[in-house]
DOPAVO-403966 format. One record per residue (C-alpha): residue in one letter; x, y, z. Coordinates in nm, 2 decimals, padded with zeros to 4 digits. Each point is the difference from the previous one (the first is absolute). Layout:
N
(semar 'A', (X, Y, Z))
...
END
This chain:
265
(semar 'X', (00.74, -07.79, -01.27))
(semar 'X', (00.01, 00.04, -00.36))
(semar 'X', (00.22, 00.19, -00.20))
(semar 'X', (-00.30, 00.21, -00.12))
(semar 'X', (-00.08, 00.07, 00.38))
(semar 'X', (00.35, 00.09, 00.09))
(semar 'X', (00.02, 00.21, -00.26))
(semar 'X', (-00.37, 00.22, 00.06))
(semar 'X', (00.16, 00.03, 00.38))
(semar 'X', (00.34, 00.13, -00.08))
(semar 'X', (-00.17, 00.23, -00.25))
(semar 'X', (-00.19, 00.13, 00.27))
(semar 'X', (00.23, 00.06, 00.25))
(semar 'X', (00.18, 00.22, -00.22))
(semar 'X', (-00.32, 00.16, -00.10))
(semar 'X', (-00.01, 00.10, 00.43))
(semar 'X', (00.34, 00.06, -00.02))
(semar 'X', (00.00, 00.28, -00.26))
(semar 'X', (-00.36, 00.12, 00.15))
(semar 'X', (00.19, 00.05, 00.34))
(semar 'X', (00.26, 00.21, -00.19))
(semar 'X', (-00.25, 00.23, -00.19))
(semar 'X', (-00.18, 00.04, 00.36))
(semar 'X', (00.36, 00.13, 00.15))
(semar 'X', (00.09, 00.22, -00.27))
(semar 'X', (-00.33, 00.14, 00.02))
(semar 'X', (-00.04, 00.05, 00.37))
(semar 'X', (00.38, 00.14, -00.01))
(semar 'X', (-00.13, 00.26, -00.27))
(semar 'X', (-00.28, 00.13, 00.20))
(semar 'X', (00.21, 00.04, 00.30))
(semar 'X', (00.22, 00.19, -00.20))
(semar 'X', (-00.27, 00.22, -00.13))
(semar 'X', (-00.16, 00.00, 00.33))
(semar 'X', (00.35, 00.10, 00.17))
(semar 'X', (00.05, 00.26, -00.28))
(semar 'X', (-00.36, 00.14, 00.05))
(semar 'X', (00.01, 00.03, 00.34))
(semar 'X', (00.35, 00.15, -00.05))
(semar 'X', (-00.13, 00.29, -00.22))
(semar 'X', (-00.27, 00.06, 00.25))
(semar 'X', (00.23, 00.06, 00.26))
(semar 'X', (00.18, 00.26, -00.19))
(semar 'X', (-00.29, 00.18, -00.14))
(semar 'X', (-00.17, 00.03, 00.37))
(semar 'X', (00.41, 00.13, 00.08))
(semar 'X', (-00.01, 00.24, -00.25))
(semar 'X', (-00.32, 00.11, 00.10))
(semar 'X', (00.09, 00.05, 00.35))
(semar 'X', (00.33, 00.22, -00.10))
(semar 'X', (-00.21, 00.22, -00.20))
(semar 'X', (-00.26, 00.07, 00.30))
(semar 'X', (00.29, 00.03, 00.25))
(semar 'X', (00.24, 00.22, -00.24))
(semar 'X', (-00.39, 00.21, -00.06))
(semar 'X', (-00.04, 00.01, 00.35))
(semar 'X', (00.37, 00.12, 00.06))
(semar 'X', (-00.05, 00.29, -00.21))
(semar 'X', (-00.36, 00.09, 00.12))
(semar 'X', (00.19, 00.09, 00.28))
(semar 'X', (00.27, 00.21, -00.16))
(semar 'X', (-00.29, 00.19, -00.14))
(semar 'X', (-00.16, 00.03, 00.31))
(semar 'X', (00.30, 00.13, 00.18))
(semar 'X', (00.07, 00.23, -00.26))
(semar 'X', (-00.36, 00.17, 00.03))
(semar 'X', (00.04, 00.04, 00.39))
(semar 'X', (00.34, 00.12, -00.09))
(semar 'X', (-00.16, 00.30, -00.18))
(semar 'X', (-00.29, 00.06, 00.22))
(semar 'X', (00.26, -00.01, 00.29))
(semar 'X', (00.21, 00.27, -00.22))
(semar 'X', (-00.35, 00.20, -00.12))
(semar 'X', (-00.16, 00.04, 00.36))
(semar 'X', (00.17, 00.11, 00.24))
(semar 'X', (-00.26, -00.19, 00.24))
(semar 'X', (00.01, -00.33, -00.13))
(semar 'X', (00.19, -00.29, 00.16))
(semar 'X', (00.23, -00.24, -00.17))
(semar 'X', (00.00, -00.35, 00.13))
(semar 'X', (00.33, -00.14, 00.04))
(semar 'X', (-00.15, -00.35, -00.09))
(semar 'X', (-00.35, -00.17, -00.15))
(semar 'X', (-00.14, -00.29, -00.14))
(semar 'X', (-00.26, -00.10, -00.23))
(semar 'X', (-00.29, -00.22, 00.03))
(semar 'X', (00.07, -00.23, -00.31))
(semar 'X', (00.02, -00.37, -00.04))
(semar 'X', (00.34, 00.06, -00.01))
(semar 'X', (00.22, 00.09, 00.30))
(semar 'X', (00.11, 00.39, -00.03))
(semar 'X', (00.24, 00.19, 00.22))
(semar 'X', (00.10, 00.40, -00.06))
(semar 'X', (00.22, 00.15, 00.16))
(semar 'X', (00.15, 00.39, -00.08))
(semar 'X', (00.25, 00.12, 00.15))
(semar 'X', (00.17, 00.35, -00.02))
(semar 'X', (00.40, 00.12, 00.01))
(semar 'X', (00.20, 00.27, 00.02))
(semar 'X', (00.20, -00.12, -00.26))
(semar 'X', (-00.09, 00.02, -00.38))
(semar 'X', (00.23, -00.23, -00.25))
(semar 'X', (-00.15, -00.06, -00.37))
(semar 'X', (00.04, 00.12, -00.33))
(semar 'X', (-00.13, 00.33, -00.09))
(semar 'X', (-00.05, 00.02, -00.36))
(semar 'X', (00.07, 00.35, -00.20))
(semar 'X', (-00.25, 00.25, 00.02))
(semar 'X', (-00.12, -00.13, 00.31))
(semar 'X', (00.00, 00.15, 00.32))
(semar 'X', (00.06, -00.19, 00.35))
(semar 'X', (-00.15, 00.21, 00.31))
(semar 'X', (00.18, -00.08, 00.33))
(semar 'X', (-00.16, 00.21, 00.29))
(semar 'X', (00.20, 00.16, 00.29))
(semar 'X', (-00.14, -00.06, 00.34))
(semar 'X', (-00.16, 00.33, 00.13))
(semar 'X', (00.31, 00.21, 00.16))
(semar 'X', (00.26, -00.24, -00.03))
(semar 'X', (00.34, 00.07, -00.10))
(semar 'X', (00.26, -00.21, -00.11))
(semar 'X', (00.18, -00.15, -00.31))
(semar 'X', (-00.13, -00.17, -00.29))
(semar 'X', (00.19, -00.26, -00.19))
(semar 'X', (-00.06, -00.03, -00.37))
(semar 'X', (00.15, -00.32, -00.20))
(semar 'X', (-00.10, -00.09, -00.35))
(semar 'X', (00.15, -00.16, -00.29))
(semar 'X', (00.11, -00.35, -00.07))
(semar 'X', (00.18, 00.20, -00.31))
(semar 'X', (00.30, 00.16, -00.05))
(semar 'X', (00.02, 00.34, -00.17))
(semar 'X', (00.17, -00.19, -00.31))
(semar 'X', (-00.30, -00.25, 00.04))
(semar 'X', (-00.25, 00.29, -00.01))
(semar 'X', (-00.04, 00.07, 00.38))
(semar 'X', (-00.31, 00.26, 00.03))
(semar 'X', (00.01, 00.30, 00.21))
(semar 'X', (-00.25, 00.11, 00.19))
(semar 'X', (-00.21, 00.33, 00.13))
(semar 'X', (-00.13, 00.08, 00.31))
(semar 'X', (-00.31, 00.21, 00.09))
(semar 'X', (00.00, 00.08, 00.39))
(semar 'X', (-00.33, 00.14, 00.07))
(semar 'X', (-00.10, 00.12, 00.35))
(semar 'X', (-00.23, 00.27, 00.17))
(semar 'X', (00.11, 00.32, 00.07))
(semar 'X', (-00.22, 00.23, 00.23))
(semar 'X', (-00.30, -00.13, -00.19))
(semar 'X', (00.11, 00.00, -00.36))
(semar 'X', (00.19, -00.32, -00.20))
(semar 'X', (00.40, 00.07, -00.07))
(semar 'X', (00.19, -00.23, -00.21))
(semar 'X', (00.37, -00.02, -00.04))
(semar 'X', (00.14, -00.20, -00.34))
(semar 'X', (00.33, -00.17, 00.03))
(semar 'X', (00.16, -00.20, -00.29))
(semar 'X', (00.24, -00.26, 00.06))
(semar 'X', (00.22, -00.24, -00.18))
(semar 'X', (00.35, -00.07, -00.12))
(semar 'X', (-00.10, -00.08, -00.37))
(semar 'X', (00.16, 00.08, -00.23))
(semar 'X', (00.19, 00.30, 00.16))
(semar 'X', (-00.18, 00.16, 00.23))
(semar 'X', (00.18, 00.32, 00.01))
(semar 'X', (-00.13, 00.03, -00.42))
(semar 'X', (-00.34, -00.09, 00.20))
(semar 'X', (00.01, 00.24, 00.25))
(semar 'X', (-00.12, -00.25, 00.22))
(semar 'X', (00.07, -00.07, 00.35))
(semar 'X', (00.27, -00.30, 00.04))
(semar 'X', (-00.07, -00.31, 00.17))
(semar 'X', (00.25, -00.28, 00.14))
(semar 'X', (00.02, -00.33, -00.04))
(semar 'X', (-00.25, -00.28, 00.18))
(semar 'X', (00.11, -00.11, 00.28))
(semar 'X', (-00.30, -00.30, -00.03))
(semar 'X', (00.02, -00.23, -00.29))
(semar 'X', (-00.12, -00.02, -00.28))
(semar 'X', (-00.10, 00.35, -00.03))
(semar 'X', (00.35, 00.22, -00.18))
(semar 'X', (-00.14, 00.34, 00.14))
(semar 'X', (-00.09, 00.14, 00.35))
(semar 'X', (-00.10, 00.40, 00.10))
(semar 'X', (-00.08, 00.09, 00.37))
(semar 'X', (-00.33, 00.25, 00.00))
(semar 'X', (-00.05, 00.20, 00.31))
(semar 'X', (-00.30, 00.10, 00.16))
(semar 'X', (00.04, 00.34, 00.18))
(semar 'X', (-00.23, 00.17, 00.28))
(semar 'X', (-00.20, 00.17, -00.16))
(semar 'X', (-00.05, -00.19, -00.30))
(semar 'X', (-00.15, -00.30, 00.16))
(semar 'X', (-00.37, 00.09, 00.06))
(semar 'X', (-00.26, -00.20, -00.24))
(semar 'X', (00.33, -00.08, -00.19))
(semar 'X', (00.01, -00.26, -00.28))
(semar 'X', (00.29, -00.06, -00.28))
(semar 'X', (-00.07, -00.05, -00.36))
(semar 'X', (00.26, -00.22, -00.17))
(semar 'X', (00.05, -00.04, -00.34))
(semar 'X', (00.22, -00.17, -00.26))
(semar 'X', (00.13, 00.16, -00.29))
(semar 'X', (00.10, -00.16, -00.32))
(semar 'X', (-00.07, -00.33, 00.10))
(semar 'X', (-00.16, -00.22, 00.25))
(semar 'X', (00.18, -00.13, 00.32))
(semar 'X', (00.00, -00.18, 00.29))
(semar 'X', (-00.05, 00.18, 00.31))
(semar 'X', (00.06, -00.03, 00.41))
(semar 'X', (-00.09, 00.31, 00.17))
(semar 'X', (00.03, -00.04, 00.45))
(semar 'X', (00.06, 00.25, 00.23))
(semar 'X', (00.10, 00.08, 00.39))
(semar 'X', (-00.24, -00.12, 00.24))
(semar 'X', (-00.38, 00.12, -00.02))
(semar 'X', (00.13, 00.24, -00.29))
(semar 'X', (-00.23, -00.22, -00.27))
(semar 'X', (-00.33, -00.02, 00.10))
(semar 'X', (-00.09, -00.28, -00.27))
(semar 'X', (00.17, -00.08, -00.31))
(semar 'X', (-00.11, -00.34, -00.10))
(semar 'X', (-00.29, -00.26, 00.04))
(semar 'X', (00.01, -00.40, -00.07))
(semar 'X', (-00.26, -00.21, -00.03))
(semar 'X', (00.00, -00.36, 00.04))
(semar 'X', (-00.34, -00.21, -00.10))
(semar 'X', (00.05, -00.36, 00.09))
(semar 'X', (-00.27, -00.23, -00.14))
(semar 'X', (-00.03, -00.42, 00.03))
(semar 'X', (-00.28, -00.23, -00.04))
(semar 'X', (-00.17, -00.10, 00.35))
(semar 'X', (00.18, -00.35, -00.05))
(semar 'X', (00.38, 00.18, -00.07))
(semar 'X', (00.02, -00.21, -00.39))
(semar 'X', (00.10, 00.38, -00.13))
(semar 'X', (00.09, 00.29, 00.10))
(semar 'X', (00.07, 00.33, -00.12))
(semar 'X', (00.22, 00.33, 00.17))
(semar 'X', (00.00, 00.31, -00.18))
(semar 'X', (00.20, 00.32, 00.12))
(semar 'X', (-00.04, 00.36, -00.13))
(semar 'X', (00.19, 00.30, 00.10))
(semar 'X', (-00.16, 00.34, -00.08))
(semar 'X', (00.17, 00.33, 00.08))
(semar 'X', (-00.19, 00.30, 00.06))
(semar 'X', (-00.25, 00.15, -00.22))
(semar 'X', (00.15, 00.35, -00.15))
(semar 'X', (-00.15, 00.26, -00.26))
(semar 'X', (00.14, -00.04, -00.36))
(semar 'X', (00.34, 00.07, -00.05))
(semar 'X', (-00.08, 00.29, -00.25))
(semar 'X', (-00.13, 00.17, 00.28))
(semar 'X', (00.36, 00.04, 00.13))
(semar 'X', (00.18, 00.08, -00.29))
(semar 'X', (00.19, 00.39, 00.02))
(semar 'X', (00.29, 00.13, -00.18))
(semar 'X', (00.30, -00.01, 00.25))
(semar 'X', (00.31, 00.15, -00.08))
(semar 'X', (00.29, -00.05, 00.24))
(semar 'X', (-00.03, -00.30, 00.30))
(semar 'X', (-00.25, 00.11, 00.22))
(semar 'X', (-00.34, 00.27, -00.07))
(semar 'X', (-00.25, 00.08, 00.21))
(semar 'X', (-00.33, 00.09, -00.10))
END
């Protein structure tokens, strides 16, 4: 072989050579893209799917809500104590009622708890994560019942801060149930107990709030609702869980000048 020869064949295996190298670096930068392509994919069709199972979730807090106030409206409706909806995605509803209220009442607002017809017993009052120094709130109490026909309503006002005595308000002890600093035992009396409800009602500030009573005393104080939610093939899902107390009138609607602790009207 010539020296010419040798040379046109060395020349072109480097010519393959480098052609094989081009090839790889190409084919490993489409995969990449590919990989990366396919990647984004996956988390846009993921994103997607959250936002239909997170919508779905809260279709059926809405839903629940509106049988909550037909339920409360019409004395002949039913509410369900669980549903579903007929969506792509997988929906479970469930409501459930209790005795027991615990949230946060803001100021100006009034929480209803209703007294089971002609029971009598004690109710337990604990509010305030605050300490009088803190700026605990006290609180007023509107006891409404029937009376031979005709509404009464009794007005109480309790709280330690800051001197109750200055306040002329009725004095309460301290919690026996953390985290709430205050605690006041209400009772209901014969007589006082027929179509009975309790307005409750922050003043100054808002605060945190557990209200319970003796057995069968409350009739309802408190519903939660959990919607669950997931995609048929369980890549996402979504719970959401809502407590709603009991709907009440404004709170201006219970406003009266009270001097002394206790006035009834």
């Amino acid at each position: 072989m010539s020296k010419k020869q040798h040379r046109r064949s060395h020349q072109s295996g480097q010519v393959g050579v480098i052609v094989l190298l081009i090839s790889a670096i190409i084919l490993v930068v489409g995969l990449s893209i590919a990989n990366r392509t396919i990647k984004e994919s996956q988390i846009n069709l993921a994103q997607q799917d959250t936002a239909r199972v997170f919508s779905t979730a809260e279709s059926g807090i809405q839903q629940a809500l509106g049988n909550i106030f037909q339920f409360e409206s019409d004395q002949n409706a039913q509410l369900p104590s669980e549903f579903s909806f007929e969506d792509v995605n997988l929906n479970q509803v469930s409501i459930t009622s209790s005795p027991v209220f615990t949230g946060f009442v803001p100021e100006r607002t009034s929480l209803e708890i209703r007294v089971g017809d002609g029971q009598t017993g004690n109710l337990t009052i604990r509010w305030s994560q605050s300490n009088c120094t803190d700026g605990a709130a006290n609180l007023v109490i509107g006891h409404y019942f029937n009376n031979a026909g005709s509404y009464d309503v009794k007005y109480s006002m309790i709280g330690n801060c800051p001197q109750a005595a200055d306040q002329n308000l009725l004095t309460v002890n301290s919690s026996t149930l953390s985290p709430y600093q205050f605690q006041y035992t209400y009772a209901i009396a014969a007589g006082e107990n027929q179509d009975a409800f309790l307005r409750i009602i922050p003043l100054g500030r808002g605060t945190d709030v557990m209200v319970d009573g003796s057995n069968n005393l409350i009739a309802n104080a408190q519903y939660t609702i959990l919607s669950l939610a997931q995609m048929p093939d369980g890549s996402s899902a979504k719970a959401i869980e809502v407590k709603r107390s009991l709907p009440a009138a404004p709170s201006f609607m219970d406003f009266a000048l009270v001097s002394g602790s206790t006035i009834d009207k």
